[in-house]
Backbone as CSV, one residue per row, in Angstrom:
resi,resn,N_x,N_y,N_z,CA_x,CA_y,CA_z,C_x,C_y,C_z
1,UNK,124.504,103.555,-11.104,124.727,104.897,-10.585,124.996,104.755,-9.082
2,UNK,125.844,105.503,-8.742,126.555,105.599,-7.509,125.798,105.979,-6.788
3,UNK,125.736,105.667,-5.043,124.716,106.835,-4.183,124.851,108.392,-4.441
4,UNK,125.932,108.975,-4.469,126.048,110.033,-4.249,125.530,110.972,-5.859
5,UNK,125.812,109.741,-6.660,124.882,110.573,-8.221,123.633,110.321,-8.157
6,UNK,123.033,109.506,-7.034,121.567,109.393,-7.031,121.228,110.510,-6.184
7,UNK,121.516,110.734,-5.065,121.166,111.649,-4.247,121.587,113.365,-4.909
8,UNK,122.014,113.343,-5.991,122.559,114.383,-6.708,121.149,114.556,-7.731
9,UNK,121.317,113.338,-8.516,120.039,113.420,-9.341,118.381,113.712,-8.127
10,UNK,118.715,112.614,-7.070,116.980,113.294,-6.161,117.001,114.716,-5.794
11,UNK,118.482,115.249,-5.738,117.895,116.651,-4.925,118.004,117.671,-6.897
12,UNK,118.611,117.157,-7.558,118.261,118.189,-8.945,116.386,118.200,-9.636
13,UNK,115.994,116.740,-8.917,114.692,116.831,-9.009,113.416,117.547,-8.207
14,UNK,114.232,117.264,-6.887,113.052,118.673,-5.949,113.400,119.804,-6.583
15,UNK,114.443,120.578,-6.670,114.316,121.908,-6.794,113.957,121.928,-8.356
16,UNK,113.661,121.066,-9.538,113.331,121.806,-10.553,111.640,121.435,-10.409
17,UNK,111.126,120.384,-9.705,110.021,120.306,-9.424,109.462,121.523,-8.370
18,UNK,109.985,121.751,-7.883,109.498,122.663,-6.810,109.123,124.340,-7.077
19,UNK,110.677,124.443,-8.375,110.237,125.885,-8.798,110.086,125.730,-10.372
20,UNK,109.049,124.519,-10.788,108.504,124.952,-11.225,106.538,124.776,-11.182
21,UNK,106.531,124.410,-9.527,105.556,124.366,-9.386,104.968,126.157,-8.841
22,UNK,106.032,127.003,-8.165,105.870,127.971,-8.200,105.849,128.821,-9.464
23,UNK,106.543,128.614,-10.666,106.592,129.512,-11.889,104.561,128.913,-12.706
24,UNK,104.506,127.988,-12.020,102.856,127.553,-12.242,101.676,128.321,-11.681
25,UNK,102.180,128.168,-10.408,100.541,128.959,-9.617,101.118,130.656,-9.502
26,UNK,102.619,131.140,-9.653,103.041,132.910,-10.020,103.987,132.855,-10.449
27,UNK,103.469,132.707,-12.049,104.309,133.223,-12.903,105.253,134.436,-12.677
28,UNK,104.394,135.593,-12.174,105.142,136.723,-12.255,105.932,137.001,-11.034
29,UNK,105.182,136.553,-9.898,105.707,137.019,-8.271,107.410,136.031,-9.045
30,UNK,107.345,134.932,-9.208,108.259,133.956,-9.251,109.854,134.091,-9.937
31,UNK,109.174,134.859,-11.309,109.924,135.632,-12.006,110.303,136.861,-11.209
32,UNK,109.743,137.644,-10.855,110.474,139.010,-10.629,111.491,138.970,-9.362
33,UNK,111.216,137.622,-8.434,112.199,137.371,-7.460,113.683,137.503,-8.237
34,UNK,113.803,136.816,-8.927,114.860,136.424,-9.647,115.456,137.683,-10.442
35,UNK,115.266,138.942,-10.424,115.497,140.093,-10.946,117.022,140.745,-10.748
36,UNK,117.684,140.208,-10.817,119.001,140.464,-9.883,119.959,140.282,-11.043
37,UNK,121.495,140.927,-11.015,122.900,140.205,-11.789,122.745,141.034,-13.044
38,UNK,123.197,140.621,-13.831,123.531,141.250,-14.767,122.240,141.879,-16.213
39,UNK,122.875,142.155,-16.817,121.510,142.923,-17.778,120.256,142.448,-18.279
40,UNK,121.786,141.624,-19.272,120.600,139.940,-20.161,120.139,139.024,-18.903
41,UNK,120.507,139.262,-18.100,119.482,137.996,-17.082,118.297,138.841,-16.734
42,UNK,118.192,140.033,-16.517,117.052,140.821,-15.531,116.151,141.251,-16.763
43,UNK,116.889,141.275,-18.276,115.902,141.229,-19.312,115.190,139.984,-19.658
44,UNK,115.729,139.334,-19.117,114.994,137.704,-19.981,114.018,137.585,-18.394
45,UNK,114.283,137.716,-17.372,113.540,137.470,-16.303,112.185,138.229,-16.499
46,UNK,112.407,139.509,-16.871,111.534,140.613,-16.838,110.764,140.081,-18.500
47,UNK,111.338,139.583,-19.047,110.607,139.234,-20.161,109.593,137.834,-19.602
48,UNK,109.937,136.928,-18.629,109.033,135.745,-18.691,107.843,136.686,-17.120
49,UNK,108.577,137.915,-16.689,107.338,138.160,-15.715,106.628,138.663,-16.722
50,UNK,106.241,139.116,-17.807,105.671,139.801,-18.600,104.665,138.685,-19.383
51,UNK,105.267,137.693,-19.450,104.144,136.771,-19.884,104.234,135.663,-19.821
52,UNK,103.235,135.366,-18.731,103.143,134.518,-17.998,102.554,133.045,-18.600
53,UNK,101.983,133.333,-19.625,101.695,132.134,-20.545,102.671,131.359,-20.939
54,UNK,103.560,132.194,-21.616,105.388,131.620,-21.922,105.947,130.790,-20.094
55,UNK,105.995,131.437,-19.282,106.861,131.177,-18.144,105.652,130.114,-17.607
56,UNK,104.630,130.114,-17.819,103.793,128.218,-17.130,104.261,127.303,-18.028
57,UNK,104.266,127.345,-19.449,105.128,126.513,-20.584,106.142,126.008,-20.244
58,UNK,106.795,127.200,-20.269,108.224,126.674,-19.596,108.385,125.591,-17.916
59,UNK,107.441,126.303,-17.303,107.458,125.743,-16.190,107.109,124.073,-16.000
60,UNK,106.014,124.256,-16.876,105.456,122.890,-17.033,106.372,121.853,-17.846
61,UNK,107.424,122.171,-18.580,108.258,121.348,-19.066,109.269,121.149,-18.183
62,UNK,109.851,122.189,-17.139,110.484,121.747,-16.310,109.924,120.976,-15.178
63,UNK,108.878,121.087,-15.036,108.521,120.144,-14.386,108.459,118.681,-14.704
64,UNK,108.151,118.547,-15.761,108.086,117.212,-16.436,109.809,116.934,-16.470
65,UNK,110.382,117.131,-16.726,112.158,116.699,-16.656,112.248,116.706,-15.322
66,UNK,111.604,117.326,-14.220,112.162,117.099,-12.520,110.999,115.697,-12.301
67,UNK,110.193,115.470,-12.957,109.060,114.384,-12.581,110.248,113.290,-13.614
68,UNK,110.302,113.068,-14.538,111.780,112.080,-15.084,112.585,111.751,-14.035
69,UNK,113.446,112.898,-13.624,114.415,112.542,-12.520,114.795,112.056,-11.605
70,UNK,112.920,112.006,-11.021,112.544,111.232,-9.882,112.567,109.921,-10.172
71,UNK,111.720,110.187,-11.402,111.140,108.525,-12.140,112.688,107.625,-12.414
72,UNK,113.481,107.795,-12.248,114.794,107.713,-12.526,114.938,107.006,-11.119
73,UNK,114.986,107.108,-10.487,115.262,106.955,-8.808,114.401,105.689,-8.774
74,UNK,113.489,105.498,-9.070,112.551,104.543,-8.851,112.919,103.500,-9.663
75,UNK,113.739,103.296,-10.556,114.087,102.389,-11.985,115.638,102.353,-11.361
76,UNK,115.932,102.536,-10.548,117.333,102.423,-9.581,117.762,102.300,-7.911
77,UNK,116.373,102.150,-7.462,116.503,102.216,-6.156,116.898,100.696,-5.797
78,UNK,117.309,100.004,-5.006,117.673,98.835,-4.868,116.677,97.926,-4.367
79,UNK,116.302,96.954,-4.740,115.443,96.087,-4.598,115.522,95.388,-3.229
């Protein structure tokens, strides 16, 4: 992998690590930011501020795929 697909893959890993360390500790504040655009988006948003059990699930799996991504970096960084 090229630098520029690594540094593509490190920064796709902060931001899914990052929000979903916020959809962890507010579920709802986190969700309702995102309330914006079109119908089906502000319904499905408004559906994970509504339950917040679903949106840490979720969160916590995205986190685990942004914790991969990293782990990825480390199994490619140059020796």
């Amino acid at each position: 992998m090229d630098r520029t697909a690594r540094r593509l893959n490190e920064t796709a890993a902060m931001l899914l690590i990052g929000d979903a360390v916020l959809g962890l500790l507010y579920p709802r504040a986190h969700c309702r930011l995102w309330q914006a655009g079109p119908g089906w988006w502000r319904e499905t948003v408004e559906w994970f501020a509504t339950h917040p059990t679903a949106t840490r699930t979720a969160a916590a799996a995205e986190l685990a795929v942004g914790l991969w991504c990293a782990g990825q970096q480390e199994q490619l960084a140059p020796q």
